[in-house]
VOMAR-342508 format. One line per 8 residues: number of its first residue (from 1); for each residue x, y, z of N, C-alpha, C, CB. Coordinates in Angstrom, 2 decimals, always signed. Glycine has a CB too. Example, Ala and Ser with C-alpha at 12.3 -4.5 7.8 and 13.67 -1.06 7.14 Angstrom:
BEGIN
1> +13.19/-5.69/+7.80/+12.30/-4.50/+7.80/+13.20/-3.30/+7.80/+11.31/-4.47/+9.05  +12.85/-2.25/+7.08/+13.67/-1.06/+7.14/+12.90/+0.03/+7.87/+14.08/-0.60/+5.72
END
This chain:
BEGIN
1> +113.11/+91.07/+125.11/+113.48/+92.47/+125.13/+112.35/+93.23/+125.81/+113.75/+93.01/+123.68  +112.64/+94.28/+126.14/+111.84/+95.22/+127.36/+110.75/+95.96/+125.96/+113.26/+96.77/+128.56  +110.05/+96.70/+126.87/+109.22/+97.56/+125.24/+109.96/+98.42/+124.84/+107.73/+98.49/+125.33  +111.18/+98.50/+124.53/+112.19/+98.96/+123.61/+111.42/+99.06/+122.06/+113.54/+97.83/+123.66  +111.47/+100.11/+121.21/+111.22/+100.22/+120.09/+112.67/+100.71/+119.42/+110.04/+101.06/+119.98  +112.61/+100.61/+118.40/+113.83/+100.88/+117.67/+113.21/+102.27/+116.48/+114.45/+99.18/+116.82  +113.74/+102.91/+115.86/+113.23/+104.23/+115.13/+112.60/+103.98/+113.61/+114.55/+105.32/+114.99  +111.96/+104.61/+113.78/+110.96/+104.10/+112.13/+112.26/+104.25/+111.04/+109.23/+105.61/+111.48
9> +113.38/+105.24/+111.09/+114.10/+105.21/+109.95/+115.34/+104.00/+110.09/+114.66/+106.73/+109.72  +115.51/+103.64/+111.03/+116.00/+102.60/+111.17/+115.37/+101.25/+111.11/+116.47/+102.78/+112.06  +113.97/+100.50/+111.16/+113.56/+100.11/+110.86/+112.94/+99.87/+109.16/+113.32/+100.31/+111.69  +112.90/+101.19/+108.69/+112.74/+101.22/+107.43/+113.95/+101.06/+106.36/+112.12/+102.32/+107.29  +115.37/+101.33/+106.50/+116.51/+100.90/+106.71/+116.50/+99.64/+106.09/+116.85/+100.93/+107.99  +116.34/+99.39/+107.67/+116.43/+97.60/+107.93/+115.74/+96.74/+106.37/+115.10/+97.08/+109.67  +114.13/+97.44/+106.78/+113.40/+96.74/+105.79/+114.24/+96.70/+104.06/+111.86/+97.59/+105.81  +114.34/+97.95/+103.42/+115.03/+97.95/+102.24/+116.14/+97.34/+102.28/+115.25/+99.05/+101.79
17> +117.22/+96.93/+103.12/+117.78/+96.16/+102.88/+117.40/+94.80/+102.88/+118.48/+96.41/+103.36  +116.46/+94.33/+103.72/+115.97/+92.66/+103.62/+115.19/+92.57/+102.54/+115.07/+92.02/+104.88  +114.55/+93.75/+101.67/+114.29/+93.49/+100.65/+114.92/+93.53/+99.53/+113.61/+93.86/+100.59  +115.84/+93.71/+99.58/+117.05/+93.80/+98.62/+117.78/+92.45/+98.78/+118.09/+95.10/+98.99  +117.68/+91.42/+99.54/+118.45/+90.51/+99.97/+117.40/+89.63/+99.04/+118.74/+90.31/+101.67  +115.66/+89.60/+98.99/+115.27/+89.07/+98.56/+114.67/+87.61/+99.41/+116.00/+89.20/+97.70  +115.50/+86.18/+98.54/+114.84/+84.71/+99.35/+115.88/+84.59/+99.79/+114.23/+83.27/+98.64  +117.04/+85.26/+99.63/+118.40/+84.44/+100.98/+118.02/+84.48/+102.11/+119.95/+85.15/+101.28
25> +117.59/+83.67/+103.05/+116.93/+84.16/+104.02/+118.57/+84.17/+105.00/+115.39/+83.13/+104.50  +119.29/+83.27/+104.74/+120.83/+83.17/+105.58/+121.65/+84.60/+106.01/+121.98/+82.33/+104.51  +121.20/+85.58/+104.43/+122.05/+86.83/+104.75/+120.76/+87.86/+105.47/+122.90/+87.58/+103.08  +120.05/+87.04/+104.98/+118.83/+87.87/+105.46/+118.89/+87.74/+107.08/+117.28/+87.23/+104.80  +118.73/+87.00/+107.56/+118.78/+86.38/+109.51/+120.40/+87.00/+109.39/+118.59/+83.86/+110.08  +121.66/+86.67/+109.04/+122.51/+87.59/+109.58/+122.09/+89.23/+109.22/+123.93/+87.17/+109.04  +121.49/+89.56/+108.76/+121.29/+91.41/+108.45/+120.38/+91.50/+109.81/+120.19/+92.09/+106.57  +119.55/+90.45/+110.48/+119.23/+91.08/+111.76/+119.69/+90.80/+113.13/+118.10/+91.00/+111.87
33> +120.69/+89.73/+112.63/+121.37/+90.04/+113.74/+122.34/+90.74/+113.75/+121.69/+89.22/+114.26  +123.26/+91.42/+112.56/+123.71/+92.50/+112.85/+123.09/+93.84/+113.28/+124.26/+92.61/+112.04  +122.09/+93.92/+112.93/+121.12/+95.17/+113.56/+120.88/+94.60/+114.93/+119.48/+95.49/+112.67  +120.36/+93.65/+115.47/+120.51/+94.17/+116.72/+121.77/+93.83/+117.50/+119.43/+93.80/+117.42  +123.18/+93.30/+116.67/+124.28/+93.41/+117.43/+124.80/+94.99/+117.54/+125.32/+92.47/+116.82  +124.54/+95.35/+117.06/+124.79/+97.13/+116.45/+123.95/+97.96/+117.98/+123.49/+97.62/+114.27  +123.03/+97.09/+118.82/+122.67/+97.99/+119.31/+121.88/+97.23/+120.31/+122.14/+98.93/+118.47  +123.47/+96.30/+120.62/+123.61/+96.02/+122.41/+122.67/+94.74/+122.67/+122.88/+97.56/+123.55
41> +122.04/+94.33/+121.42/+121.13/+93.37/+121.70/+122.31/+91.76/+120.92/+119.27/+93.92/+120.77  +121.69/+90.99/+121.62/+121.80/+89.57/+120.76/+120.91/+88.47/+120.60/+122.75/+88.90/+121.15  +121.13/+87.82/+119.72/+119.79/+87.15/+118.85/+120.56/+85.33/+118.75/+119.49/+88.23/+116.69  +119.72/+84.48/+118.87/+120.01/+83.24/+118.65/+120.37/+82.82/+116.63/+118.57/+82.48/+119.43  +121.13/+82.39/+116.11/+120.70/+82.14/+114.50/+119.43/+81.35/+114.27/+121.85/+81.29/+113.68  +118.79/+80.72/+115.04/+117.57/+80.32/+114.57/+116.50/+80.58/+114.77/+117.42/+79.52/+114.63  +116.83/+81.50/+115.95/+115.73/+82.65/+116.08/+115.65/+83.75/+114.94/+116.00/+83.44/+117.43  +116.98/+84.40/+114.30/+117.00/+85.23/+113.22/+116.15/+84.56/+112.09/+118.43/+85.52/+112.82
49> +116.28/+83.37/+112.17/+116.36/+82.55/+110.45/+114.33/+82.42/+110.69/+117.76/+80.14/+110.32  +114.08/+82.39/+112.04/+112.60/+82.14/+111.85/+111.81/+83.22/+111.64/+112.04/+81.52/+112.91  +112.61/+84.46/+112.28/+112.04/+86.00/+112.53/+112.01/+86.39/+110.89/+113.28/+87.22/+113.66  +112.95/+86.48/+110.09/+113.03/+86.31/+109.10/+111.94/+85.99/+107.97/+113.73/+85.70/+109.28  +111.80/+84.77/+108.04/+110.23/+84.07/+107.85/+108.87/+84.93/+108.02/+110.05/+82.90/+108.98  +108.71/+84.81/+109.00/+107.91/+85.09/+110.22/+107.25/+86.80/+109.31/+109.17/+85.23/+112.09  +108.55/+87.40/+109.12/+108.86/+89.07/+108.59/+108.24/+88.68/+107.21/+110.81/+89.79/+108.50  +108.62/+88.30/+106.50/+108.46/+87.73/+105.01/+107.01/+87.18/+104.54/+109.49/+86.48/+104.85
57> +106.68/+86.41/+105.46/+105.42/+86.26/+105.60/+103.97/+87.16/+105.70/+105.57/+85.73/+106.41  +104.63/+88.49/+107.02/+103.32/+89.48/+106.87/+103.73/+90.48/+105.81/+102.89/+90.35/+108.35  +104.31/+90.16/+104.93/+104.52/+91.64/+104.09/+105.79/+92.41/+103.92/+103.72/+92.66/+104.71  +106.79/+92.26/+104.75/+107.86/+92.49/+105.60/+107.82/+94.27/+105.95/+109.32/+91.89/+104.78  +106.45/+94.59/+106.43/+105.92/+95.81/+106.93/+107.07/+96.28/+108.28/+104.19/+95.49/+107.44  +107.47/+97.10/+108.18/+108.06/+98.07/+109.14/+107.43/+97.42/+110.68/+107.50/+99.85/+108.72  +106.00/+97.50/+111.24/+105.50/+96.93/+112.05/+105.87/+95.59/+112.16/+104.43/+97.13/+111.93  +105.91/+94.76/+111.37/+106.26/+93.19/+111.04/+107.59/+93.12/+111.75/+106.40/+92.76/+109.26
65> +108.58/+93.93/+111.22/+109.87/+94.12/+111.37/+110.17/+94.09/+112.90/+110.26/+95.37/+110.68  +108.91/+95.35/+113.21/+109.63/+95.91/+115.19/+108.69/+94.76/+115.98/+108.97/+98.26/+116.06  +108.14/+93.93/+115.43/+107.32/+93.17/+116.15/+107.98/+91.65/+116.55/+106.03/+93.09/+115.32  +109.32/+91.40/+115.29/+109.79/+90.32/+115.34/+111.01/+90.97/+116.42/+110.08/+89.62/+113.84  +111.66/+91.79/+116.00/+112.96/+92.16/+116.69/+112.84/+91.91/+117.97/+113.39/+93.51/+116.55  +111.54/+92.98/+118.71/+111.25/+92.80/+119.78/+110.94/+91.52/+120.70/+110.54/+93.42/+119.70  +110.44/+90.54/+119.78/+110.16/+89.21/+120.01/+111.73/+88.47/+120.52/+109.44/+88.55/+118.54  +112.80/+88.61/+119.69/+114.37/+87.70/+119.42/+115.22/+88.28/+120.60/+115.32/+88.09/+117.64
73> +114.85/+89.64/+120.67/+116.39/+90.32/+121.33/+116.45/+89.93/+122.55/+116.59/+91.97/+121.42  +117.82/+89.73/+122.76/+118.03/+89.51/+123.90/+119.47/+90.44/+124.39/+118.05/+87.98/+123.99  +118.95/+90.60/+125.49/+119.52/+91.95/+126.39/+121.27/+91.62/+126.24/+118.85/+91.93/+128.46  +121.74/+91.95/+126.57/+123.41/+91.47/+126.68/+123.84/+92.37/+128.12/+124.59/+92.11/+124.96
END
């Protein structure tokens, strides 16, 4: 993905819901790839399922969040 950022309230969003999902990480990797199907982007599932991780791992900080997205998306 290009240096596209996505909006802190949408990112923060994002976050309360993956923390609400908890250790599913399955609904968790589909909740981001519906966020970035929502917005023209698409994502591999095992790229979600690692980003996921990856998120979970630093804290699942807002930054964490736009750092993985940016990493997965892919343009459509």
């Amino acid at each position: 993905m290009a240096d596209s950022e996505f909006s802190v309230p949408e990112l923060a969003g994002l976050r309360n819901s993956l923390l609400t999902e908890g250790v599913d990480f399955r609904a968790a990797a589909e909740m981001l790839q519906l966020f970035l199907a929502g917005r023209g982007y698409g994502v591999s599932r095992d790229e979600a399922r690692d980003a996921v991780s990856r998120v979970g791992l630093s804290g699942c900080s807002v930054e964490a969040i736009q750092r993985e997205l940016s990493r997965i998306a892919l343009v459509q």
